[in-house]
N, C-alpha and C positions, 0 to 999 in steps of 0.2 A: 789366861786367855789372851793377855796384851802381848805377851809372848812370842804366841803363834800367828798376831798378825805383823808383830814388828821381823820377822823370819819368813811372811808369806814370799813365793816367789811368784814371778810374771803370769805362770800357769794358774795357777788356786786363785789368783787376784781376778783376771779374766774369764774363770771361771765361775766367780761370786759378782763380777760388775751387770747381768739380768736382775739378780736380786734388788743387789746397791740401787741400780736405775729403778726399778719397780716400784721399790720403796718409798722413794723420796729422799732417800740418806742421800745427803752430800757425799760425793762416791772423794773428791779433792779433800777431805780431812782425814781421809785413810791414810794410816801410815806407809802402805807401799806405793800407794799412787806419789806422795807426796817425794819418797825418795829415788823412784823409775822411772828415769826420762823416758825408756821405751814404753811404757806405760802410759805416759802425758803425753806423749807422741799419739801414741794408739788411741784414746779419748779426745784427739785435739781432730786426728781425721776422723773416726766417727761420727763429730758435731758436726763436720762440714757437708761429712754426707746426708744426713739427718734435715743440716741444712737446706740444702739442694734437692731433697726428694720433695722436703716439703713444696718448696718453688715451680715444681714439675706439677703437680694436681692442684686443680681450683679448688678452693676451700667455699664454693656456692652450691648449695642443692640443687638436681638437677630440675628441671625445668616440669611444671605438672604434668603435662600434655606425655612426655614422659612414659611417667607414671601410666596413663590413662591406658597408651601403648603396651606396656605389659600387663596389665592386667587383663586386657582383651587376647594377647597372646596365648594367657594362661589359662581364659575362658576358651577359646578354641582347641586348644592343648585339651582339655577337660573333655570337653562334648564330642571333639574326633575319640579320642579315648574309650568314650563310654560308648560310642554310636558303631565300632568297630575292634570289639574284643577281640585279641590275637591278631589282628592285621594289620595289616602296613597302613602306618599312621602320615597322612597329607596335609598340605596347611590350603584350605579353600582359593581357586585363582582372585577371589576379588578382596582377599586379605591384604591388611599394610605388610608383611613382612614379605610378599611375592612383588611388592615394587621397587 
């Protein structure tokens, strides 16, 4: 089996680095990572983007009030629903989502 990883090429490697990641294996003590710079190239811009995405979303929950907002969405969703079977479903004029 050592075999077939020291012969992996760029395809099969990239094709098995979801697992590698998934896992937790250090995907960098693989023997093909360790010998393809295209390879350590290709993991070195993934971290960055990985990087950056994270930096782009707040990592805070969102705010309660929120919350409180869709679930009254999802109560009016519900009761237009059931109060007009088959019909054209409306959101009430004096609902928060009509403002």
């Amino acid at each position: 089996m050592s075999g077939e990883k020291e012969t992996m090429n760029c395809t099969e490697f990239q094709a098995l680095l979801p697992e590698l990641i998934g896992s937790g294996i250090e995907f960098s003590s693989h023997p093909h990572y360790r010998e393809c710079a295209h390879c350590q190239a290709l993991m070195q811009d993934l971290e960055a983007i990985a990087e950056a995405a994270r930096k782009l979303l707040p990592v805070e929950d969102p705010p309660e009030a929120l919350w409180t907002q869709i679930e009254k969405a999802i109560e009016v969703e519900e009761a237009l629903a059931r109060s007009r079977p088959g019909g054209v479903q409306t959101v009430p004029e004096d609902h928060p989502l009509k403002r």
